[in-house]
C-alpha positions as CSV (number, residue, x, y, z in Angstrom):
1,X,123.7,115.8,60.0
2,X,125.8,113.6,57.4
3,X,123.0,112.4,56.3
4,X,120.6,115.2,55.9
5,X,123.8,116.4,53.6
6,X,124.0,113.4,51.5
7,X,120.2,113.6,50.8
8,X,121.0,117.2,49.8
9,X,123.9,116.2,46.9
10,X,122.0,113.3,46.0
11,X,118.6,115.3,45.2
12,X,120.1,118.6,44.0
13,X,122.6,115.7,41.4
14,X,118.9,114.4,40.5
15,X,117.7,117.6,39.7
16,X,120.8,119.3,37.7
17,X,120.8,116.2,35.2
18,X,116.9,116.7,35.1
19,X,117.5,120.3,34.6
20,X,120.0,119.6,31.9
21,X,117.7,117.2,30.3
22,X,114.5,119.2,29.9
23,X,116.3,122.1,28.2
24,X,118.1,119.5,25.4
25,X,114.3,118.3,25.6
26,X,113.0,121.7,24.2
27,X,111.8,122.5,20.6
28,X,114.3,125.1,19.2
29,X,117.8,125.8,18.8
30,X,119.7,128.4,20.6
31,X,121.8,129.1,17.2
32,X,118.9,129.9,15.5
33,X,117.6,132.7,17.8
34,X,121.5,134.6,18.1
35,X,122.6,134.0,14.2
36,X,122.3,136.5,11.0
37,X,120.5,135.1,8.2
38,X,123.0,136.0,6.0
39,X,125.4,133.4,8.0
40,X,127.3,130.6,5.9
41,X,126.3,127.1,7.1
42,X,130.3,127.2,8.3
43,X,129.9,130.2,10.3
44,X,126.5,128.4,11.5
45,X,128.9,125.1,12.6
46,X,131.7,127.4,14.1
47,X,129.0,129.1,15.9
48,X,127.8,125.7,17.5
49,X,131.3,125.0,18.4
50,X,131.6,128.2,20.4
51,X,128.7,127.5,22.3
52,X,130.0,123.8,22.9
53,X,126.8,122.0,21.0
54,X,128.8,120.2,19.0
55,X,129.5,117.2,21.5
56,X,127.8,114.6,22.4
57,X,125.5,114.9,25.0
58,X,126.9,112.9,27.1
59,X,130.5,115.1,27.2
60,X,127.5,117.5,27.4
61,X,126.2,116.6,30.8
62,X,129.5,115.5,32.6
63,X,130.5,119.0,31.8
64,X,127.6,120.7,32.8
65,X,127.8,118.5,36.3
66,X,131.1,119.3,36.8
67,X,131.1,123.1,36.3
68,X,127.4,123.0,38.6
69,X,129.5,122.0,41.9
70,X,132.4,124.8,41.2
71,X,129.0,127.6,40.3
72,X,130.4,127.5,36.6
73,X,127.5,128.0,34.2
74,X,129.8,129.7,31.2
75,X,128.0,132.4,29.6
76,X,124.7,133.4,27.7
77,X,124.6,132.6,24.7
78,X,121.9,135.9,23.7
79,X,124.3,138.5,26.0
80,X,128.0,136.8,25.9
81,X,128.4,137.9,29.9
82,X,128.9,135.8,32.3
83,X,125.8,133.6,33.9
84,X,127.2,134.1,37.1
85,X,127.0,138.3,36.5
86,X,123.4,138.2,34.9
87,X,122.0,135.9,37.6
88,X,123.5,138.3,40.4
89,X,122.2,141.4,38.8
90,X,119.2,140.6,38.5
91,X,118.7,138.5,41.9
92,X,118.6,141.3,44.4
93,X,115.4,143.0,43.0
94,X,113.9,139.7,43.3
95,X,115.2,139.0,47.0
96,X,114.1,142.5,47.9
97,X,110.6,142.3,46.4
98,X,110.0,138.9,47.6
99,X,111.5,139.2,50.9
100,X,109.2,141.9,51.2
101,X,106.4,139.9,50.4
102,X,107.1,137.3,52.8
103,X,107.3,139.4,55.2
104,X,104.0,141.5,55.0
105,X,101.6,138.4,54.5
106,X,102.9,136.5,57.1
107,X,102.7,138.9,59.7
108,X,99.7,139.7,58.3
109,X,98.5,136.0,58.6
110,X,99.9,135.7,61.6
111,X,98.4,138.2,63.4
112,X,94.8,137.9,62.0
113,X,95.0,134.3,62.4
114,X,95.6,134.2,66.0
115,X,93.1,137.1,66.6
116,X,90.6,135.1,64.8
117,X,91.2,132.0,67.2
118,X,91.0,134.0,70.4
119,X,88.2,135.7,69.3
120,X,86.3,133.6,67.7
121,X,82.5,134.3,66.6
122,X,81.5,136.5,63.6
123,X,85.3,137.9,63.3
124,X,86.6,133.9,63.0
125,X,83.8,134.0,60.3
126,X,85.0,136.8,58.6
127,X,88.6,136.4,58.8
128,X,88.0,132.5,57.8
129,X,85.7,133.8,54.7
130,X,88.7,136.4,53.4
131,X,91.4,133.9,53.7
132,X,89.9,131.3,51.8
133,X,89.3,134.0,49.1
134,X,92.6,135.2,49.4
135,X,94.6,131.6,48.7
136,X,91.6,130.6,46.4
137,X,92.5,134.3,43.9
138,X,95.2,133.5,41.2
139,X,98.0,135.8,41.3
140,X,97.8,136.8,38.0
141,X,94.5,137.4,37.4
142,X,94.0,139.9,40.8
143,X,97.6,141.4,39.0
144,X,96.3,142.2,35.9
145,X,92.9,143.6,37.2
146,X,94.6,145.8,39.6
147,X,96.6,146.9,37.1
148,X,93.8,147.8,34.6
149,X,92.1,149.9,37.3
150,X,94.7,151.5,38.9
151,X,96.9,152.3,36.0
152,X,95.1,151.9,33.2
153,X,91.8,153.4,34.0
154,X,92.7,155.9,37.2
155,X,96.0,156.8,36.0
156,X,97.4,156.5,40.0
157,X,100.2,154.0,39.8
158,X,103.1,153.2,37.0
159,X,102.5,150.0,34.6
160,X,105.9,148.8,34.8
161,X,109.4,149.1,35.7
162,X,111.2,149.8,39.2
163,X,111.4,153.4,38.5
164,X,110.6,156.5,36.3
165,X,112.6,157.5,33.5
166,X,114.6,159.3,34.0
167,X,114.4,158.3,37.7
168,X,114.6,161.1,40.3
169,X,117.1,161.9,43.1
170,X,117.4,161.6,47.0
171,X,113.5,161.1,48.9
172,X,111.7,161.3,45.2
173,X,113.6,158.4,44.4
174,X,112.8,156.6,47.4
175,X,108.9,157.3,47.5
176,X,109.4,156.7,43.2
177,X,110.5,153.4,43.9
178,X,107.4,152.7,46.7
179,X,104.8,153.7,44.1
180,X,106.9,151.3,41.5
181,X,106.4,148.2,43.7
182,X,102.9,149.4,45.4
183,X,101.1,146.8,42.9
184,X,103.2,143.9,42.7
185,X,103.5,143.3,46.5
186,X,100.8,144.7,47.2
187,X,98.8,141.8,45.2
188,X,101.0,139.2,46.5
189,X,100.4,140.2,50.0
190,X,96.9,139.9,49.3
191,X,96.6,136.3,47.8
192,X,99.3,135.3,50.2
193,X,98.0,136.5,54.0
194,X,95.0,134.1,53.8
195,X,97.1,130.8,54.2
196,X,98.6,131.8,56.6
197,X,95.7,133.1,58.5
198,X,94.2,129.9,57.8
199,X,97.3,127.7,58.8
200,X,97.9,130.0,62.2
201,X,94.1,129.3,63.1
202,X,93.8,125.7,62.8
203,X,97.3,124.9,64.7
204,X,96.8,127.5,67.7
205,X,93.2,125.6,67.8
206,X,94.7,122.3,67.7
207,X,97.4,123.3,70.3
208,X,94.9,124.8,72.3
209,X,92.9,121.4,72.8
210,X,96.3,119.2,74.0
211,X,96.6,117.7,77.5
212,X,99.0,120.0,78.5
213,X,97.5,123.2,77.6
214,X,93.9,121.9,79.4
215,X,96.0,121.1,82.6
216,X,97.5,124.5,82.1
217,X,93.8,126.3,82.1
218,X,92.6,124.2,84.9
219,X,95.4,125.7,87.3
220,X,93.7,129.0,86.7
221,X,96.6,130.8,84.8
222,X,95.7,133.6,82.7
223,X,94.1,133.2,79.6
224,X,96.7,135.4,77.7
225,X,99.7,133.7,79.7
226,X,98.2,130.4,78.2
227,X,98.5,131.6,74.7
228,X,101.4,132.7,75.2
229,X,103.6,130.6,76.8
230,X,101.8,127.6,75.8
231,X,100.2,127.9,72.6
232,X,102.3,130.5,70.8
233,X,105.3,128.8,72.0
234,X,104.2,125.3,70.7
235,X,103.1,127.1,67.2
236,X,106.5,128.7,66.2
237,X,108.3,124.7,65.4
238,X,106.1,123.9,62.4
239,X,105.8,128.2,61.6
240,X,109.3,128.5,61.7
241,X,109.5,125.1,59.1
242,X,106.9,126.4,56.9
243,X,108.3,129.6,56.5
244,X,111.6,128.1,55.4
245,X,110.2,125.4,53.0
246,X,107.8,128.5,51.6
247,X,110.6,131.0,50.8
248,X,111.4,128.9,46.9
249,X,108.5,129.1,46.6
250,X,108.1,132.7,47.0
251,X,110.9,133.1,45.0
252,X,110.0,130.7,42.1
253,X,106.4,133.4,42.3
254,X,108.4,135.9,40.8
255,X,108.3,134.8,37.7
256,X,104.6,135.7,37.0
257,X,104.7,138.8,39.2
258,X,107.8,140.2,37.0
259,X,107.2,139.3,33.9
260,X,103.5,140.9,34.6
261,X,105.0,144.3,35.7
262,X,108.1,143.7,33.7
263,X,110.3,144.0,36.8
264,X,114.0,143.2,36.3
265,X,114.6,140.3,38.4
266,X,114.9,136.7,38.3
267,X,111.8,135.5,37.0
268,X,112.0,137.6,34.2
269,X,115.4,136.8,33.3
270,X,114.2,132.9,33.4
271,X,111.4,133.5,31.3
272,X,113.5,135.5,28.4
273,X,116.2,133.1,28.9
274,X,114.0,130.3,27.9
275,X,112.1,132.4,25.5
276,X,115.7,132.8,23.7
277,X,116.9,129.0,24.2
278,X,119.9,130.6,26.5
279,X,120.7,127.4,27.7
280,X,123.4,128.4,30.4
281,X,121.2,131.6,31.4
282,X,118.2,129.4,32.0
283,X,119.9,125.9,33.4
284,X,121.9,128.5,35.9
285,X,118.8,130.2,37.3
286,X,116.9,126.2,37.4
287,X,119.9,125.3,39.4
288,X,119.4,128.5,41.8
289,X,116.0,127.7,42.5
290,X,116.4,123.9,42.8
291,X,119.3,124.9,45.3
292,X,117.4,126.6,47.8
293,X,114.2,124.5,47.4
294,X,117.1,122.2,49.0
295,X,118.7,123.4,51.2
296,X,115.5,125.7,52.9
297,X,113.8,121.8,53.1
298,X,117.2,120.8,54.8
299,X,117.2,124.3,57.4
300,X,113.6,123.2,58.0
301,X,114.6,120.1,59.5
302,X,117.3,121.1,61.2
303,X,115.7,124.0,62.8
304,X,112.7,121.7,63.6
305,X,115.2,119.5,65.6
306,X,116.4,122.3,67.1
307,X,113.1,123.7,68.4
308,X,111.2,120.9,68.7
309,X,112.9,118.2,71.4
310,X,110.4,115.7,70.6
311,X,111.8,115.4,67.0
312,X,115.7,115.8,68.1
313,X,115.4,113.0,70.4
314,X,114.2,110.2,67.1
């Protein structure tokens, strides 16, 4: 355990001073997107000295390291709140809609994969054929086509937003908001069941030819009881881990999906941040995402260990 935890300072230290880097790295300067034109170059310098760019990079860094650990990032630059406040405003939306997400195409995946290696035949085929199409389809491009035909050309869902303006009350609001998020996860789900269709099929199949499971059929046990208690059970170890080391990923997704339907989460917030060279906006969110990328690679071992006895006993 101490040691899974020291990998997880030492990486997530890596990747702060890389995150601090890159955005000192990029063309621009964050006084020249908030100031007037008509400012004095004094006002220009006092400005600087408010946002703390007027040391030296290295005060810079050790600053920036030391406020990381207490979950410090100061404030934007563009709004003047807190980083803190905008990061936790926006994050729900994203943690709802890509909860969601997860959720659907994995279940989704899950349940057509193992249909496809039980049944096998033309349906294996066919589900084999959709999954690859469904993790070979960028997310943006199936976005922005089902967007031009369901919006833009049949007029049946909203373009943008998590509700209407002004947004209705009680059930209205409720089925308002379903009709809001109908396109973004719906189009995720769809590029996202096929690898786990794909993933589901190949490990129940390579379960399914192990010692164990062979000496299990040739007792005469019940097919389903096999799959069951033999297959399924073996398959949820490395599900479980690659659900966990998925979910940044799923998160770090929202930045196309939201900026594409203009959704006010996360993503968005990273992308205008670093549109508007909000240093602390952008840096705080980087530091969220590398976090859980972290610490869900950390849970995945753990919980590996914990299922698994073959890898808790190395």
């Amino acid at each position: 355990m101490s040691v899974f935890l020291l990998r997880f300072v030492l990486v997530l230290s890596v990747v702060s001073c890389l995150n601090f880097v890159l955005f000192r790295l990029m063309p621009g300067d964050p006084v020249s997107t908030v100031l007037d034109p008509r400012m004095s170059p004094e006002a220009k310098e006092e400005l600087r000295r408010l946002m703390g760019l007027d040391e030296p990079l290295t005060v810079q860094l050790g600053l920036y390291l030391v406020n990381s650990l207490r979950l410090e990032f100061g404030s934007s630059f563009y709004s003047q709140r807190p980083v803190v406040e905008e990061i936790s405003r926006r994050l729900p939306l994203t943690v709802g809609v890509m909860g969601s997400v997860l959720v659907l195409s994995l279940s989704l995946g899950l349940l057509l994969g193992l249909l496809a290696h039980r049944f096998g035949g033309p349906f294996d085929l066919l589900v084999s054929l959709f999954s690859v199409l469904s993790s070979s389809l960028p997310s943006f491009f199936l976005q922005l086509g089902l967007l031009y035909l369901f919006s833009y050309r049949l007029a049946l869902l909203p373009t943008s937003g998590i509700t209407s303006v002004p947004p209705p009350e009680g059930l209205e609001l409720v089925l308002d908001v379903l009709r809001h998020l109908l396109l973004p996860v719906g189009s995720l789900v769809l590029v996202g069941f096929g690898g786990w269709a794909l993933y589901v099929r190949e490990m129940a199949s390579s379960i399914r030819e192990e010692h164990f499971v062979k000496m299990a059929e040739s007792r005469g046990l019940p097919p389903s009881y096999v799959g069951r208690a033999y297959v399924l059970r073996n398959l949820l170890p490395p599900l479980a881990t690659m659900v966990l080391m998925s979910i940044p990923g799923v998160v770090g997704g929202a930045v196309i999906t939201e900026t594409v339907f203009s959704l006010d989460g996360l993503g968005k917030l990273l992308v205008d941040s670093v549109l508007r060279h909000d240093y602390p906006v952008a840096q705080g969110a980087f530091f969220l995402l590398a976090s859980l990328t972290v610490l869900f690679n950390l849970l995945s071992d753990l919980l590996q260990a914990r299922l698994d006895p073959r890898v808790r006993g190395r």
